[in-house]
N, C-alpha and C positions, 0 to 999 in steps of 0.2 A: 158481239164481243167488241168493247169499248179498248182501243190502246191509247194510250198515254205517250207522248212523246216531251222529255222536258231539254229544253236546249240548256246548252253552255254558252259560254264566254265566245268557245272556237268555232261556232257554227254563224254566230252573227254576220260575217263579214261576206261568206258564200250566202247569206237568205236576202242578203243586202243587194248583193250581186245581178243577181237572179232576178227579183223582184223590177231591178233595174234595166235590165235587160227583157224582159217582156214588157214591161210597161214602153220602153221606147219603141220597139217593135210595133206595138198596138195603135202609138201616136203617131209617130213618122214614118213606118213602113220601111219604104226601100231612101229612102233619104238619111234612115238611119243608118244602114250601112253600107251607104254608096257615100254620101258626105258627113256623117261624122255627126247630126245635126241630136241632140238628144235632149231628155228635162232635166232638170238642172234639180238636185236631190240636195239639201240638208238633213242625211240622218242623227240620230241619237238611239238610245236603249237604256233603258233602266233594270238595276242588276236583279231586283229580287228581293232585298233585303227585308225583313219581316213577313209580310202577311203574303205578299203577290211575289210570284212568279219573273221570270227574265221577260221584258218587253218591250216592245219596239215601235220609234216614234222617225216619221216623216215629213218634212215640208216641201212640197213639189212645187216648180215654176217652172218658167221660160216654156210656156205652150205655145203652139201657133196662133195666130190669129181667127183662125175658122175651125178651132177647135172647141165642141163642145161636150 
């Protein structure tokens, strides 16, 4: 059984959240929440209008230097 889940406007900003917080986690480990050190996120989303669905766009930086 296939479910469907369609987001709203109100959910973006907790998927953003999240998405943000594991991905620092994954990068900097305990420097993320011992100093604060994290990637640097330019989000966006796109509402839906016509054919497609609500969806969501990222641009990630500020990695470590021994990160690959």
């Amino acid at each position: 059984m296939r479910v469907q889940y369609y987001l709203s406007e109100n959910d973006i900003p907790k998927i953003y959240e999240r998405f943000e917080h594991k991905l620092n986690k994954l990068i900097y480990k305990n420097q993320y929440t011992r100093f604060g050190k994290s990637v640097k996120i330019f989000k966006t989303w796109e509402n839906g209008h016509g054919s497609k669905r609500i969806h969501l766009h990222a641009a990630l930086g500020n990695f470590p230097k021994n990160f690959r």
